[in-house]
N, C-alpha and C positions, 0 to 999 in steps of 0.2 A: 727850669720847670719841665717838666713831661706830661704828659697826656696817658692816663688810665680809665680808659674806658670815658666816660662821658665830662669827670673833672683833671681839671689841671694841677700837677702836687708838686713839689717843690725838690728841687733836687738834694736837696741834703736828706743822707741815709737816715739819721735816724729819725726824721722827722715821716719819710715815709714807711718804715718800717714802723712805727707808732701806725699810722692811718691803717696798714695790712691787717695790725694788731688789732683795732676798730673794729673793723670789717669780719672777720675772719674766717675770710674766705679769698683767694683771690680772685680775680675778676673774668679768667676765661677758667672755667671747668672743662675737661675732658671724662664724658663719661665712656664707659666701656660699654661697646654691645649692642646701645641703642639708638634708633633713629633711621630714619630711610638708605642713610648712605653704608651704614652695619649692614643690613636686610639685602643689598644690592652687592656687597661685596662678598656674603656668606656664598652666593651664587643659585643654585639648583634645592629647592626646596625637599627634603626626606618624603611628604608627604608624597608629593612628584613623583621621586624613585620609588615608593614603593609601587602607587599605580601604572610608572611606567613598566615595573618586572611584572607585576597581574597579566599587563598586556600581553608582553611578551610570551608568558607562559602560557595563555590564553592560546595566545598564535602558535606557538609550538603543538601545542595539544592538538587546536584543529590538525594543522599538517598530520599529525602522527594517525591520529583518527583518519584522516583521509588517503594516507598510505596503508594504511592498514584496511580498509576497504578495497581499496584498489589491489590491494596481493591477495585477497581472499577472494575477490570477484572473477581474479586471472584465473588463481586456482580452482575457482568454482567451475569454471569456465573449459579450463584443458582434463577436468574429472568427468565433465558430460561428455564432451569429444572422444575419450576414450570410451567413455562406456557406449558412447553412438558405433563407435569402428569396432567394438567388442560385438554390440550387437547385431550388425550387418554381420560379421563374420559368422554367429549361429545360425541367423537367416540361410546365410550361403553353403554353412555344413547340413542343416536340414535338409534343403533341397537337393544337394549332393547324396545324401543319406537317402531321399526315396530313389533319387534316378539309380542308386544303385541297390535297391531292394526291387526295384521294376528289371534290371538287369537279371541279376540273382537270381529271382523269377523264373525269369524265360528263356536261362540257360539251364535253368533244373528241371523244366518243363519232361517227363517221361519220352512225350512224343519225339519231343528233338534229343534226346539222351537213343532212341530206338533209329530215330534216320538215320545219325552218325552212325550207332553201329553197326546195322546193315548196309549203306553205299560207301563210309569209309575202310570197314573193317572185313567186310563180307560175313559180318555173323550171320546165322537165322533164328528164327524159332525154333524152340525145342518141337518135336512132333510127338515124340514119346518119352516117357521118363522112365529111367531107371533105376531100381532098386536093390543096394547089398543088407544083406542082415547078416550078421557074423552072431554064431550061437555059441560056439565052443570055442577053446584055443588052441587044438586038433589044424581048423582051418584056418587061423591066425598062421602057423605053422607051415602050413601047405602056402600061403601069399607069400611070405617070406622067402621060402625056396622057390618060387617061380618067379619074384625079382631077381633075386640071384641070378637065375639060369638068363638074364635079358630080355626079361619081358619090359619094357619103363612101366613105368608106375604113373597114378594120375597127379604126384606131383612134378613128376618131373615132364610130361606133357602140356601141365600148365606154366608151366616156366618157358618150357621152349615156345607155348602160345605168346606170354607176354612178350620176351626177347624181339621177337618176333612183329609184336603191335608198336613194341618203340622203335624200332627199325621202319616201320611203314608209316611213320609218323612224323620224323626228323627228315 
């Protein structure tokens, strides 16, 4: 005899292959798939993975978001800097710009244009002025042959004047 399941059957085969035949089923079923210890060995649930990748990409985004603030903050940041050291730098061409129109100024001044050139140069004032009028080309003629003969002329008096003011100046 043996033991199936809860009766005792009798060892001759065809006596229990009759009773299976009874039955018709045999007495431990294996099903596929289900029952806590399927559920446990499947492991990590889909629905899981998917809200575990939600997460993740969740977390990615902020990071990316928050780096991306942070590079546009920096560069917001060194675009003011520049434009601050651009703009000191007009500040300091401005002021450059008047002290040198107050310069300009007061070396253009006549009166200091008039000192220089009487204590440096020994000019004077004119005291009388002088007047040519050329009518004819008769007396065009007659200047020409009295250059010739070595009279200078008054440009070449005022060349020998200048020569003469850069030499007393170097």
């Amino acid at each position: 005899m043996r033991y199936a399941g809860s009766e005792a059957y009798s060892l001759d085969a065809n006596e229990g292959r009759r009773r299976l035949d009874e039955r018709g089923h045999a007495p431990f079923e294996v099903v596929e798939g289900g029952g806590l210890d399927a559920r446990a060995r499947r492991g990590v649930s889909s629905q899981f993975v998917a809200a575990f990748r939600v997460t993740l990409c969740l977390i990615a985004a902020v990071f990316v978001l928050g780096g991306s603030r942070v590079l546009i903050s920096t560069a917001t940041v060194r675009v003011l800097e520049a434009n601050s050291g651009i703009s000191q730098s007009i500040e300091e061409a401005k002021v450059a710009n008047e002290n040198l129109q107050i310069v300009r100024s007061s070396l253009c001044r006549s009166s200091r244009i008039d000192r220089i050139a009487t204590q440096n140069y020994g000019m004077v004032f004119a005291t009388s002025t002088d007047t040519i009028q050329v009518d004819d080309q008769n007396q065009n003629q007659g200047q020409d042959a009295s250059q010739q003969e070595g009279e200078p002329s008054a440009d070449d008096a005022q060349h020998s004047d200048e020569a003469g003011s850069a030499a007393a100046e170097s």
